[in-house]
C-alpha positions as CSV (number, residue, x, y, z in Angstrom):
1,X,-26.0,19.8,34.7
2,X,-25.1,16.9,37.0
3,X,-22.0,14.7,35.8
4,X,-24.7,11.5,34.4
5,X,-26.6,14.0,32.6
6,X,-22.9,15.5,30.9
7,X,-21.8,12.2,29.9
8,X,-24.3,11.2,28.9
9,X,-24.3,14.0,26.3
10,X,-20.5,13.5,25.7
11,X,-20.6,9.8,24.9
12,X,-24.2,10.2,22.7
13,X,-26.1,7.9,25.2
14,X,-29.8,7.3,24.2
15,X,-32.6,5.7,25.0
16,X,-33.2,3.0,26.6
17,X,-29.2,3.4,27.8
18,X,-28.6,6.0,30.8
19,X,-25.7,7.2,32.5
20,X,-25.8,5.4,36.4
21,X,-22.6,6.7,37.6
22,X,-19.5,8.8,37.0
23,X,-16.5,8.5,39.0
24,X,-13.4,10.7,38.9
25,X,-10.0,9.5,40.7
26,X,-7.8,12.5,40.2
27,X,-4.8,10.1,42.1
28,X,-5.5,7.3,38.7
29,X,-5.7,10.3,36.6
30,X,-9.1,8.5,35.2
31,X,-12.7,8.8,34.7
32,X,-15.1,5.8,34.9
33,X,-18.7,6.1,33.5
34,X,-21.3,3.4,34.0
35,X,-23.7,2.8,31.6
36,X,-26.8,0.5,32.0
37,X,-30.2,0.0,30.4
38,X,-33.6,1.5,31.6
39,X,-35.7,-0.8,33.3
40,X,-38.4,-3.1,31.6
41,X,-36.1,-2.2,28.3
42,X,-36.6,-4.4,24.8
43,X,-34.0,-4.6,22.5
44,X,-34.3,-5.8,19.0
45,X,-32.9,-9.6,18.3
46,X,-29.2,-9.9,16.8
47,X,-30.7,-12.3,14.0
48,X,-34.1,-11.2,13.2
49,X,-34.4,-8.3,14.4
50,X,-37.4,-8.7,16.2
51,X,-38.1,-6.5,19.4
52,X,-37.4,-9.0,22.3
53,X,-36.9,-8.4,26.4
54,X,-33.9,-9.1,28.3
55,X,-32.5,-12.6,29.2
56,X,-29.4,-12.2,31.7
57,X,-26.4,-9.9,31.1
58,X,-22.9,-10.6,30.2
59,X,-19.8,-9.8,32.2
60,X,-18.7,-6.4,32.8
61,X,-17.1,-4.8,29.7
62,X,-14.4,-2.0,30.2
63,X,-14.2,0.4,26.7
64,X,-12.0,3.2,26.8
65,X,-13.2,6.6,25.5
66,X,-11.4,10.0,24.1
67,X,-10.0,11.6,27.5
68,X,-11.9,14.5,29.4
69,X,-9.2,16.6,29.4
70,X,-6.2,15.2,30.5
71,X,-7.9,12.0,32.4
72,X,-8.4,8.8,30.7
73,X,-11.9,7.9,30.3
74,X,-13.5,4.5,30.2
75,X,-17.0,3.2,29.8
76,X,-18.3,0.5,32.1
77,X,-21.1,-2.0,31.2
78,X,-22.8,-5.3,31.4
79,X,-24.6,-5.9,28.1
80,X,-27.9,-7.6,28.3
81,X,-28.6,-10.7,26.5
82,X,-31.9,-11.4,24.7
83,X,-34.0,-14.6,24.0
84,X,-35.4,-14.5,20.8
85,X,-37.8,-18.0,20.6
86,X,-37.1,-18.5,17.0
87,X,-33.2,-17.5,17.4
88,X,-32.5,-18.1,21.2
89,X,-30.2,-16.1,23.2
90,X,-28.0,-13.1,21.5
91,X,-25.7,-11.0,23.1
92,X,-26.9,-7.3,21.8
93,X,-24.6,-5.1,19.7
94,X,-23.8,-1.6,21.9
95,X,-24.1,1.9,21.0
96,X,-21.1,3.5,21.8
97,X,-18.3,-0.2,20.2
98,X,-18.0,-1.9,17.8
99,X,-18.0,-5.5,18.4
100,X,-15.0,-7.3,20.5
101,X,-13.6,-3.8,20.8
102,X,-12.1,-2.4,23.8
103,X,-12.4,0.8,22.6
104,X,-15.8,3.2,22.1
105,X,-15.9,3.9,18.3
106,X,-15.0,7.9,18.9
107,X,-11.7,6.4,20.5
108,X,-11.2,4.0,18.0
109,X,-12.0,6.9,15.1
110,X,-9.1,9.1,17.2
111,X,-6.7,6.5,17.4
112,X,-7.0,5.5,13.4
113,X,-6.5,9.0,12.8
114,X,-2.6,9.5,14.6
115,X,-2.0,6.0,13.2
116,X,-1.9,7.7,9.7
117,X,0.0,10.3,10.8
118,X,3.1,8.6,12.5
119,X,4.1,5.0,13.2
120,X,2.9,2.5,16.4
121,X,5.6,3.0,18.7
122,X,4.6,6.9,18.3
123,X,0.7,6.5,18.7
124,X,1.4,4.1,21.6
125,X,3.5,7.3,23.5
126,X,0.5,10.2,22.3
127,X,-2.2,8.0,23.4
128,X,-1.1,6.1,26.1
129,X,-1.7,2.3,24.7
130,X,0.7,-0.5,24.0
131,X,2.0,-1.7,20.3
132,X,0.2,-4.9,20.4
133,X,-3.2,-2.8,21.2
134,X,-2.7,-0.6,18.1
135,X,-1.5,-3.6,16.0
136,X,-5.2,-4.9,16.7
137,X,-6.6,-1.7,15.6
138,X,-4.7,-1.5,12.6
139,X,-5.9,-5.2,11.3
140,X,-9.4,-5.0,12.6
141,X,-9.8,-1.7,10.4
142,X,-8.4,-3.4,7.7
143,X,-10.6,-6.2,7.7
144,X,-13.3,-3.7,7.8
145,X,-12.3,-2.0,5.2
146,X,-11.7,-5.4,3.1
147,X,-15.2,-6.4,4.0
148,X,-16.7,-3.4,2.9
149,X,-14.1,-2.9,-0.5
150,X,-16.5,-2.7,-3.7
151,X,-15.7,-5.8,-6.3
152,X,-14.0,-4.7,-9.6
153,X,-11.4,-4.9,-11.5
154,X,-9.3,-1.7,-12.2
155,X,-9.1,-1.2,-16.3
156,X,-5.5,-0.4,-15.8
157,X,-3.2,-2.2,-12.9
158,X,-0.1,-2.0,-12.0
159,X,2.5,-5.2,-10.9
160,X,5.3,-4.6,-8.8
161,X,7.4,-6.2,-5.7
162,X,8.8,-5.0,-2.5
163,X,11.5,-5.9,-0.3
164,X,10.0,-7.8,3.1
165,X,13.7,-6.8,4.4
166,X,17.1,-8.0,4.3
167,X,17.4,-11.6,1.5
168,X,15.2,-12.4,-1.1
169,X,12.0,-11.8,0.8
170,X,9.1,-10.6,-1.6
171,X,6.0,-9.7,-1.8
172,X,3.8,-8.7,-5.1
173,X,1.3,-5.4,-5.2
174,X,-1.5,-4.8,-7.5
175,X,-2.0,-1.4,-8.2
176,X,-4.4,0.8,-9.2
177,X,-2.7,3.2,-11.4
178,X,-6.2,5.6,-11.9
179,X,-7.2,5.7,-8.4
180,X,-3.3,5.4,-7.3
181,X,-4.4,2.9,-4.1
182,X,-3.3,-0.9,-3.5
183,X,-5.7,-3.6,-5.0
184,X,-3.7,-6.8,-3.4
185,X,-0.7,-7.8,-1.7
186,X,0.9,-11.6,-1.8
187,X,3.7,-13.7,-0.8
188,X,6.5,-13.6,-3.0
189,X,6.9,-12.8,-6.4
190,X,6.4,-15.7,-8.5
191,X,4.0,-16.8,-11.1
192,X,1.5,-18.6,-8.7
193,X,1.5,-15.4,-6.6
194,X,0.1,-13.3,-9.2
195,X,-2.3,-15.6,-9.8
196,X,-3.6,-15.8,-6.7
197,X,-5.2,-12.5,-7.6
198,X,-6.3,-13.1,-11.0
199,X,-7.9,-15.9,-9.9
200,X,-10.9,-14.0,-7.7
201,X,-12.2,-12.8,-10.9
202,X,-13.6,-14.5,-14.1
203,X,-12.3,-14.3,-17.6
204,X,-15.4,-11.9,-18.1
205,X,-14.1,-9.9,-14.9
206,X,-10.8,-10.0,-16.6
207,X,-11.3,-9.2,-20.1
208,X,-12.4,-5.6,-18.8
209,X,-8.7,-4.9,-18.2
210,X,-7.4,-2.6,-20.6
211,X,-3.5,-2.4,-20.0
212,X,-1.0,-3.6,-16.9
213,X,2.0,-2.2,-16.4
214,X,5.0,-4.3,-15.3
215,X,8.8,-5.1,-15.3
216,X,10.0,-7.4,-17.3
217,X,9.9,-10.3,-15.0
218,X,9.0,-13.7,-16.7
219,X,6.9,-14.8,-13.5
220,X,4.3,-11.8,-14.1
221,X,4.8,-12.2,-17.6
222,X,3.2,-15.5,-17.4
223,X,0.5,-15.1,-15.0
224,X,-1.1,-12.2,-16.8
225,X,-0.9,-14.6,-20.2
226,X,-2.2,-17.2,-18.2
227,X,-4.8,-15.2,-16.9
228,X,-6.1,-12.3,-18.4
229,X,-7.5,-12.2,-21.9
230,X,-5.3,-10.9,-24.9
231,X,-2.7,-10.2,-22.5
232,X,-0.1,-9.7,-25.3
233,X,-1.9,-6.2,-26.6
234,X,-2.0,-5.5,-22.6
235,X,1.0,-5.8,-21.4
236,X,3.4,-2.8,-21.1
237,X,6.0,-3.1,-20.0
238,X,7.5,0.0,-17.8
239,X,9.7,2.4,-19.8
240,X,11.6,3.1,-16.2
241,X,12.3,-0.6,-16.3
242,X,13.4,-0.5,-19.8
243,X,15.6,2.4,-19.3
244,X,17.0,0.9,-15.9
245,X,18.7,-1.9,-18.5
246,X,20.7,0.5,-20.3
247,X,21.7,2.4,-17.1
248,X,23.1,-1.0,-16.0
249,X,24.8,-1.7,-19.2
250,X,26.3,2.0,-19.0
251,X,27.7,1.5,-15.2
252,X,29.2,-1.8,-16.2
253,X,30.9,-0.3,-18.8
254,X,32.1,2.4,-16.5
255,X,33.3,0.0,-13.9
256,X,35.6,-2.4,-16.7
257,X,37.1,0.8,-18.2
258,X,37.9,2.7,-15.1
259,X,39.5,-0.2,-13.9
260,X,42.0,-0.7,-16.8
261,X,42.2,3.4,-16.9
262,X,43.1,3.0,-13.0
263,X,46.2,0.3,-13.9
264,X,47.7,3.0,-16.4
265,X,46.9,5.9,-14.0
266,X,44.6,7.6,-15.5
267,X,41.8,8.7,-12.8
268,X,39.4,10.3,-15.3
269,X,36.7,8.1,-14.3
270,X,37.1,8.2,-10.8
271,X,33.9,9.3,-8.5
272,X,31.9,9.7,-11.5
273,X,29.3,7.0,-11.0
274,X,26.2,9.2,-10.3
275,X,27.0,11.5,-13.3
276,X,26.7,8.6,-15.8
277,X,23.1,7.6,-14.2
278,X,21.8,11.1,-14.7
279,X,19.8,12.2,-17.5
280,X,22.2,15.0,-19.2
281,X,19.8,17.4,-17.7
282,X,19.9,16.6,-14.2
283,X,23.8,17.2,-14.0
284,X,24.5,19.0,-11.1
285,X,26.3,22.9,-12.0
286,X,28.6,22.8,-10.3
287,X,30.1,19.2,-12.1
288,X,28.4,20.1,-15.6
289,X,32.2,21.7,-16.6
290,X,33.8,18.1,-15.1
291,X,31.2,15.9,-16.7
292,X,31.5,17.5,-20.3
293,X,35.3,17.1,-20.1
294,X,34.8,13.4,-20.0
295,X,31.8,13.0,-21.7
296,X,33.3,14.3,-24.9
297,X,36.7,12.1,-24.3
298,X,37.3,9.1,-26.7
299,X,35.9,6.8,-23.4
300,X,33.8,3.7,-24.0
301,X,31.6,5.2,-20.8
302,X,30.7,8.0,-23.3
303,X,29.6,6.2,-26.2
304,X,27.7,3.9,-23.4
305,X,26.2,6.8,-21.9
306,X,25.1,8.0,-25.6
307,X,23.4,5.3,-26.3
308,X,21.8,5.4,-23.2
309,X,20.7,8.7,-23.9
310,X,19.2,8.4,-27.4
311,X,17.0,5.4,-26.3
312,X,14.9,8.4,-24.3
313,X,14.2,9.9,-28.1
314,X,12.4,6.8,-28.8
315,X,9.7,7.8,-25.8
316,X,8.7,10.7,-27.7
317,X,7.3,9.4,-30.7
318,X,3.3,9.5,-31.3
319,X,3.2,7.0,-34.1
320,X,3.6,3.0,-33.2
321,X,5.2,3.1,-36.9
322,X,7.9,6.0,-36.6
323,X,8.8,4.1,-33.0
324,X,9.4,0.8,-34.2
325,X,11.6,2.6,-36.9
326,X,13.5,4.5,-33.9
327,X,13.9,1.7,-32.0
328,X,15.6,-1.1,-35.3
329,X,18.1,2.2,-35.8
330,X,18.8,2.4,-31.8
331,X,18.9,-1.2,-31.7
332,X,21.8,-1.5,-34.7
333,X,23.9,1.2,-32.7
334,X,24.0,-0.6,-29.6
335,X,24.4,-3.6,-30.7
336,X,27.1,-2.8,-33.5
337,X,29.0,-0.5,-30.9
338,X,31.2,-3.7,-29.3
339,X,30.1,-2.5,-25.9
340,X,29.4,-6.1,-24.4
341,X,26.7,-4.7,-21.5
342,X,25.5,-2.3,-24.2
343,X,24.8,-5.2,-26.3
344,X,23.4,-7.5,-24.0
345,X,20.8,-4.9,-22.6
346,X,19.8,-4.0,-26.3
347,X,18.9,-7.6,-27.2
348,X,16.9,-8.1,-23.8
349,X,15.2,-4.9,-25.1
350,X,14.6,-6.7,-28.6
351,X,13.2,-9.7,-27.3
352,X,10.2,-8.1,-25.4
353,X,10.1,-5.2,-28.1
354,X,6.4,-6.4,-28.3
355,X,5.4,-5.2,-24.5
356,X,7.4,-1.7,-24.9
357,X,6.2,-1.1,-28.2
358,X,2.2,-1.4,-26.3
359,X,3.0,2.0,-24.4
360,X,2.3,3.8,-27.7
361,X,-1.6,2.3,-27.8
362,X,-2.1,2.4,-24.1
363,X,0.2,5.4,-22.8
364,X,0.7,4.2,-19.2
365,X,3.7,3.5,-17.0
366,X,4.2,1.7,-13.2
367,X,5.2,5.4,-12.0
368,X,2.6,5.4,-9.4
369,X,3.4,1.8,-8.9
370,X,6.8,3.1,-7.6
371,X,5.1,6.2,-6.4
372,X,3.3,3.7,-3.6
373,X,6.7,1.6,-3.4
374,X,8.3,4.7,-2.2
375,X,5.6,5.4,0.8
376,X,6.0,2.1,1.6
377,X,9.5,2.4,2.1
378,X,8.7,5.5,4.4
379,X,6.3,3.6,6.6
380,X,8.6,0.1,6.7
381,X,11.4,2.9,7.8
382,X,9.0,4.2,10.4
383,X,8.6,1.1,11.8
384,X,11.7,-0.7,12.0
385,X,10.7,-3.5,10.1
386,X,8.0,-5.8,10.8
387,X,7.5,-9.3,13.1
388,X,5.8,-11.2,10.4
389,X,4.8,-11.0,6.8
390,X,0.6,-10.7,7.8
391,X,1.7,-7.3,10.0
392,X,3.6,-5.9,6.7
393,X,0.8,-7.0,4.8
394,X,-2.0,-5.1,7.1
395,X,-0.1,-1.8,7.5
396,X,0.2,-1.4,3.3
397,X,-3.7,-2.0,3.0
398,X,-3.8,0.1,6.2
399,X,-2.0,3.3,4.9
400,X,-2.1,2.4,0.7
401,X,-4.8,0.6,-0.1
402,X,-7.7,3.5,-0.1
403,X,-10.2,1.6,2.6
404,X,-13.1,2.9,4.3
405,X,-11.2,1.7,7.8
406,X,-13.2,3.5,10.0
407,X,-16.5,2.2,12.4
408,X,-20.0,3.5,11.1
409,X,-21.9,4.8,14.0
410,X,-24.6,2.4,15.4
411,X,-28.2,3.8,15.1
412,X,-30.5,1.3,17.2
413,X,-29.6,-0.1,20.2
414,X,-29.2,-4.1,19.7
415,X,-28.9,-3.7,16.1
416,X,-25.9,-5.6,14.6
């Protein structure tokens, strides 16, 4: 098989394309691999679609392709330009690229692929590119995959923010919770932002939403009630969030008593931080003899860290009716034990008693919400932080958001 007719098998090259030449520099460690169209060849119209001749050529193009074995490979071509009468002259779409790629769509497919696997810097050593090179293929398969995302609105969403690095830099996701993908990312974390995504729907769109899960943050509070239609029996608010306010309470409490402990001498309370946070299951063995000791000790950390505990009863309950009952006892404790944290997180707790007590129609919680947090954190780790907001933005749709990012193959020659 001579080298035009091999290439032109390993690059798929069909009629009316054909392989001219192939040119191996073993000192470049490359292969180049002109391509160029059969003579008298018609191409169909960019527009219409209509079979037309050729007009003049473009340029030559450069695309690089997968390597033959450890030389690079790249495609060389001029690509013809049609003149349609009713739509004038069209460049023609290629075979083997998408459009204003540098890279042949195998390539592209390979380089999409070790971008999911590892971070830019590391695709940029495997494959032999530069960061700014795979930072273009990251957004242009994003704005694919945006271009080809189906419209709906998911029947149960999930609001949360994330970090954009050190200060108060936001920026607000939309969740998925059934599909577990990211629906929208925005600017910041007020009310407007939310918004911002309510407002590509209508109030038909949104009145197919059954329940979204959120903190209790007043800006997303009122964006949904702005919004979304009977947002009060749809808003539930996170029972990790919830819980997160009496863990606060029960560490402040820990930090004002170990300090007045520490004047008098008494250590007691000492490295114990973490041990107060944990659930009483998730006490480590070898400190569950340590941790009883205090635990049972006349310490206003221990009644804290009671209370705590029995708000987790209240999760367990099937019946609206026996949880609101739960919850007035829990909520006379607390706020009757003269534990000033304690008290403050139980009244924030009684004022949006209305959102927590929705979990027991709807059932859901933000947990894969912070599931997609957490691999966020991973790939803003992996990278080192990001130059702008619009990079951060692309590489969460890129690895989160559940997008068909990839090119679809080109069947006709000078078909869009």
């Amino acid at each position: 098989m001579k080298d035009t007719e091999l290439y032109a098998v390993l690059l798929d090259i069909r009629r009316p394309w054909h392989v001219r030449d192939v040119q191996i520099n073993p000192e470049k460690g490359r292969v180049d691999v002109w391509i160029e169209e059969d003579a008298g060849a018609t191409f169909a119209c960019a527009v219409c679609g209509k079979s037309v001749g050729v007009y003049d050529h473009t340029e030559e193009q450069v695309w690089r392709h997968l390597d033959t074995c450890q030389y690079q490979t790249y495609v060389h071509a001029r690509l013809p330009r049609t003149a349609c009468p009713d739509d004038g002259v069209k460049q023609i779409a290629t075979l083997w690229a998408e459009p204003r790629s540098q890279w042949t769509r195998p390539m592209e497919i390979r380089l999409i692929d070790v971008m999911k696997e590892c971070d830019l810097t590391g695709v940029t050593r495997l494959m032999q590119t530069s960061w700014d090179q795979m930072l273009g293929v990251q957004c242009r398969a994003v704005q694919r995959g945006l271009s080809r995302k189906e419209r709906r609105v998911p029947e149960r969403i999930g609001i949360d923010e994330k970090s954009l690095g050190k200060g108060h830099h936001y920026e607000s996701i939309v969740c998925d919770l059934d599909r577990g993908v990211v629906e929208y990312v925005v600017d910041d974390r007020k009310q407007e932002s939310l918004e911002t995504y309510y407002r590509l729907f209508t109030s038909e769109e949104l009145a197919g939403i059954k329940a979204v899960a959120l903190d209790m943050w007043d800006p997303y509070i009122a964006a949904t009630r702005a919004c979304v239609p009977d947002a009060d029996k749809k808003i539930v608010f996170d029972r990790y969030h919830v819980t997160t306010q009496m863990t606060k309470a029960v560490d402040k409490v820990r930090r004002m008593e170990q300090r007045t402990l520490e004047q008098e001498g008494d250590r007691r309370l000492v490295k114990t931080k973490y041990l107060w946070l944990r659930n009483e299951e998730n006490i480590p063995p070898w400190r569950r003899g340590e941790f009883d000791k205090i635990k049972n000790a006349e310490l206003k950390t221990s009644r804290a860290w009671a209370i705590k505990e029995a708000l987790r009863g209240f999760w367990g309950y099937v019946y609206p009716q026996c949880a609101g009952k739960y919850f007035k006892a829990w909520h006379f404790w607390a706020t009757h034990s003269r534990l000033r944290p304690v008290i403050s997180a139980a009244r924030t707790l009684k004022r949006h008693l209305a959102g927590i007590m929705t979990y027991f129609t709807h059932r859901v919680t933000n947990a894969t919400a912070e599931g997609i947090n957490s691999k966020i954190q991973t790939i803003k780790q992996m990278a080192c932080g990001y130059r702008n907001r619009e990079h951060y933005r692309m590489a969460i749709y890129f690895h989160c958001g559940g997008l068909d990012l990839y090119p679809r193959p080109c069947t006709e020659a000078g078909a869009a």
